[in-house]
VOKELO-755590 format. One record per residue (C-alpha): x, y, z; residue in three letters. Coordinates in steps of 0.2 Angstrom, whole numbers, plus 5000, padded with zeros to 4 digits. Each point is the difference from the previous one (the first is absolute). Layout:
<pts>
XYZALA/...
</pts>
This chain:
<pts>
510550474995UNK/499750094983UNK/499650194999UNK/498950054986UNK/499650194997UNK/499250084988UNK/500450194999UNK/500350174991UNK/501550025007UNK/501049835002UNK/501650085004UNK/499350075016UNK/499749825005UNK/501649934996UNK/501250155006UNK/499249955017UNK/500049835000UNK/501549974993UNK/501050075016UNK/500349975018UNK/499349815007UNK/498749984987UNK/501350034988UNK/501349875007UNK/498649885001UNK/499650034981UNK/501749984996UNK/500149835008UNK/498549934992UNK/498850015015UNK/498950134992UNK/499650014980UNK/499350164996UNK/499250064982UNK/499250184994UNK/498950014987UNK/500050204994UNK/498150004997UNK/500450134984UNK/500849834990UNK/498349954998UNK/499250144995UNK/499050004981UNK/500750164994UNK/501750074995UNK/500150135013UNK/499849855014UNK/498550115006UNK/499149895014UNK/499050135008UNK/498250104996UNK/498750105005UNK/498849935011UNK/498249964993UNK/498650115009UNK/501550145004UNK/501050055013UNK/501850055003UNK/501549904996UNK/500449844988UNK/499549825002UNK/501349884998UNK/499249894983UNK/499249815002UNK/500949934986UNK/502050045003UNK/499849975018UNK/499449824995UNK/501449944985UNK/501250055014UNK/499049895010UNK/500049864989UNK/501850024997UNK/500449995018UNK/499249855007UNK/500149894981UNK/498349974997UNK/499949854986UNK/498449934989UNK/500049865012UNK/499050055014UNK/500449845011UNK/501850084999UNK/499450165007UNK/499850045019UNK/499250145008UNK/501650125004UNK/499950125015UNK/499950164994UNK/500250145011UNK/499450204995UNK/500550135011UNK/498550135006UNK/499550085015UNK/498449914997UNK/500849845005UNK/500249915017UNK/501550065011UNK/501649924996UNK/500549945017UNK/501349855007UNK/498849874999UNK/499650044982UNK/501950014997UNK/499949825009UNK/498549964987UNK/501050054983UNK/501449915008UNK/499449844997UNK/499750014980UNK/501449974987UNK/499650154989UNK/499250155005UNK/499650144984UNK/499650185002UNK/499250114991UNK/500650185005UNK/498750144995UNK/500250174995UNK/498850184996UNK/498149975004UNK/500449825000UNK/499949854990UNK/498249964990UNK/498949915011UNK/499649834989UNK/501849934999UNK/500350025018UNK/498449905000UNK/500849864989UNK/501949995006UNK/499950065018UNK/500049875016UNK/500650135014UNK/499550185004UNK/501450085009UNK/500250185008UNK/501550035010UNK/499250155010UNK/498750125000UNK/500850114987UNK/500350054984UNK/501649974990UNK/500450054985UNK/500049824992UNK/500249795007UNK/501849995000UNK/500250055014UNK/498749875010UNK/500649884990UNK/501950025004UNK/499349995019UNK/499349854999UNK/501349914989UNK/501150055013UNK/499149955014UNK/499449834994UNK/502049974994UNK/500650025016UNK/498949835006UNK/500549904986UNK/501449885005UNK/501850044996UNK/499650194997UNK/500750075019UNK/501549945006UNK/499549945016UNK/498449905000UNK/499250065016UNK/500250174996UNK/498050014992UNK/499549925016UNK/500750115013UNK/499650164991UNK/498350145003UNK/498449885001UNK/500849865007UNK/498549935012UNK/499250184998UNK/501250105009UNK/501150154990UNK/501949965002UNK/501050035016UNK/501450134998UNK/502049974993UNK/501550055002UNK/501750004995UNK/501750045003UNK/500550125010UNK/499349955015UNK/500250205004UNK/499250154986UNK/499650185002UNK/500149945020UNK/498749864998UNK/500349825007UNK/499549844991UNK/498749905014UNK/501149925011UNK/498949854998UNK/500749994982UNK/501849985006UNK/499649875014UNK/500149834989UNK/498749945011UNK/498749954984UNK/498449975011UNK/500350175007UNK/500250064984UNK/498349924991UNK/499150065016UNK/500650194997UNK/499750004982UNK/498149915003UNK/499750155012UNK/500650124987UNK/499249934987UNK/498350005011UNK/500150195004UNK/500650064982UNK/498549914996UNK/498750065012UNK/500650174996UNK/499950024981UNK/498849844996UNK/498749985012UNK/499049874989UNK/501749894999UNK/500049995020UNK/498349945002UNK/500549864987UNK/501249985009UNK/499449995016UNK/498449904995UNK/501249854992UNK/501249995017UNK/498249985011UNK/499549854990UNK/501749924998UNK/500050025019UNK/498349925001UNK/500549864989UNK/501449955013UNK/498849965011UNK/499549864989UNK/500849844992UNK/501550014989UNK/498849964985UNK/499850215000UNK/501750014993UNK/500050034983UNK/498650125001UNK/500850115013UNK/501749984990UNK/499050074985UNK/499550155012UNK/501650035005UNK/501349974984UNK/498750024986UNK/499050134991UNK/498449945010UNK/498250075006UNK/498849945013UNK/498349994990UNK/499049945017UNK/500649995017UNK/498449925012UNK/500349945017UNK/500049824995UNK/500650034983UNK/501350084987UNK/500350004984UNK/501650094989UNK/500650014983UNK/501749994995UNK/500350114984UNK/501949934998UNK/499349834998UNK/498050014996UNK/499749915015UNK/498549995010UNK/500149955018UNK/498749995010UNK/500149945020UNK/499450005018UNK/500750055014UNK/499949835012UNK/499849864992UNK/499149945012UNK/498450094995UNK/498749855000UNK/498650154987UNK/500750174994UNK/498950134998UNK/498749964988UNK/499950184993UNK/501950004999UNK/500049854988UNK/498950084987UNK/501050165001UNK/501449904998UNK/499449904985UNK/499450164990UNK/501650075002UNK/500949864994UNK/498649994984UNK/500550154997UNK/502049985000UNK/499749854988UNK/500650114983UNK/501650055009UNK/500649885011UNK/500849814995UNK/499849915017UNK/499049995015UNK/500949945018UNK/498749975012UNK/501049995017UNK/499149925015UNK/498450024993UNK/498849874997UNK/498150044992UNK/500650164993UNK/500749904984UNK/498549884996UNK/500250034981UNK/500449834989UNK/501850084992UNK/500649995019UNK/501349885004UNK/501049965015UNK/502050025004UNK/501149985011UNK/501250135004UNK/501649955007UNK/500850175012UNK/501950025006UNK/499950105016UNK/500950045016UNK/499149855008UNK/500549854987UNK/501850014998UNK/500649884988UNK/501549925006UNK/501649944992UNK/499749805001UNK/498350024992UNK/500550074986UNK/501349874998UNK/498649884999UNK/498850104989UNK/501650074988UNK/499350034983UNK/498350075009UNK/501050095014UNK/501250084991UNK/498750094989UNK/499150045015UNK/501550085009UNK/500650104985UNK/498150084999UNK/500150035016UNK/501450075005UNK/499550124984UNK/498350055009UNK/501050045018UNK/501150134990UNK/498550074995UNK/499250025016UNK/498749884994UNK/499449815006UNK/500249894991UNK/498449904992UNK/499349894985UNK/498449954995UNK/499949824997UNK/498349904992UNK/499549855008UNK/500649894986UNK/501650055003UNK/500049875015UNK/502049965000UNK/500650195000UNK/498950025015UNK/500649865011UNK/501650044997UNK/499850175004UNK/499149935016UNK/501649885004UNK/501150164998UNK/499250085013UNK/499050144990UNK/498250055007UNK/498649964988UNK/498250075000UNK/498549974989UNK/499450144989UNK/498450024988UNK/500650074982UNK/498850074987UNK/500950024984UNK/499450164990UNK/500950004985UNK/499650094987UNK/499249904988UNK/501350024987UNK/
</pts>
């Protein structure tokens, strides 16, 4: 990831970032980060950036002009325009949306993220126009200039990026994991100021632990973040619903579960969720048994899925049949590893080169909590009979591909 921030006051960025984990990590090369002091571009010998604001008022206006050479000079822009891409640029203002996890999440995914860090009255209107991708506040307050947002969300956004933390599930496990605030720690002693570490905590029993740290979490959450809770609570009663159905449910109630996911409709014959770590739709029923869904529930489902086209990449249509009558759908196959199909030693001895891929992702997905599954096209007819031979369950599912059209 590369950090690109344009400011009055670059050392302020850099003193910051350059220390602690962030710090480590750019030192190691998993971060890059460049200033550009927005005064280097000024068109005067006093590098004066600022004015008075037409129509009057209080304060200065950060200028057009400087603001966009240090632009320019930040992302590299060339004559050719097939050789420049559209940058994400991000200005900090409490007129912008909220920076929360699943924005942090969102920026995570780019390869260069460049701020532009504002100061006095602000910065004039038609350049933020021109440059600016994201609008970005990081509370409903005032500071004194964007630095500070920005080193917030640089910091945030670095900690998901792979080889920033030390340990790798640490960004998982942390507050707003599944919507629930962090249980509590401790630490050695187990005795302070005449208070005990939970005995739980010292038992080694882990599923012990894992249950006392779920309830803590659960009541830390209903007490400070009532709106978390009803997520919360809302995802566990459809996971639990989708149990009660075939194992084709799984990766939709794995999105709900391990991923940054909302339930857009939940009907009595039908659901449908979007997974924001992935850009995945999935949209499902409850038995598949269902001879004719709701016919309402079908159009609500189809709007809804009209209107994620622009954001989300695939469409999974789980169990459902009629729902996904559009030409780009196609069928697959998807091959699960659960509980119920162990794969045995002697099969995959006689599957090797198949089986031995299979058991290393696998054995990947049970340390994560997670089944196992893939989705396979019909074409792919070996890789499914082998899988079938191996002893792996297999399901037919409808796919609507909506990619962007590039």
């Amino acid at each position: 990831m590369k950090y690109k921030v344009m400011t009055l006051f670059p050392e302020m960025i850099s003193s910051v970032m350059e220390t602690g984990i962030i710090g480590r990590a750019l030192k190691e090369g998993a971060l890059e980060l460049q200033t550009f002091n927005i005064r280097d571009y000024a068109d005067n010998s006093r590098a004066q950036v600022d004015d008075y604001p037409y129509g009057g008022g209080a304060g200065q206006v950060i200028q057009a002009e400087p603001v966009y050479r240090a632009y320019m000079a930040a992302v590299g822009k060339t004559e050719d325009k097939q050789l420049n891409k559209k940058r994400r640029v991000i200005y900090l203002s409490p007129q912008g949306k909220r920076f929360d996890q699943r924005m942090a999440k969102e920026f995570a995914r780019d390869d260069e993220l460049v701020f532009l860090c504002g100061h006095y009255e602000g910065v004039d209107e038609r350049v933020l126009e021109e440059i600016v991708t994201d609008y970005v506040s990081a509370g409903d307050y005032i500071l004194t200039g964007g630095e500070l947002p920005a080193l917030i969300i640089m910091d945030a956004v670095a900690r998901l990026l792979p080889g920033v933390l030390g340990n790798s599930d640490s960004p998982e496990v942390e507050t707003f994991y599944r919507d629930l605030l962090e249980y509590p720690q401790y630490s050695r002693p187990e005795k302070w100021h005449d208070k005990d570490v939970p005995a739980v905590l010292l038992s080694g029993n882990h599923k012990d632990i894992e249950e006392w740290r779920l309830e803590q979490s659960i009541s830390r959450t209903g007490n400070s973040r009532r709106d978390l809770l009803e997520r919360y609570t809302e995802k566990n009663a459809l996971i639990e619903r989708m149990k009660t159905a075939r194992v084709q449910n799984i990766p939709a109630s794995e999105a709900l579960f391990f991923n940054d996911s909302d339930i857009l409709f939940e009907g009595k014959d039908l659901y449908l969720i979007f997974d924001h770590d992935n850009c995945v739709l999935y949209a499902g029923c409850y038995d598949k048994k269902l001879a004719e869904y709701d016919k309402d529930e079908i159009e609500k489902v189809r709007s809804i899925i009209e209107e994620y086209k622009s954001v989300a990449e695939k469409c999974y249509f789980l169990n459902v049949q009629g729902v996904a009558c559009e030409d780009k759908c196609k069928e697959l196959i998807m091959i699960t590893f659960t509980e119920r199909n162990p794969i045995s030693s002697a099969r995959v001895r006689d599957y090797a080169e198949f089986g031995e891929r299979l058991k290393v992702l696998i054995s990947r997905s049970l340390l994560q909590g997670r089944t196992f599954y893939e989705f396979l096209g019909l074409s792919q007819i070996m890789q499914i009979e082998d899988a079938v031979k191996i002893g792996l369950y297999t399901s037919r599912v409808l796919s609507m591909d909506l990619s962007r059209e590039k």
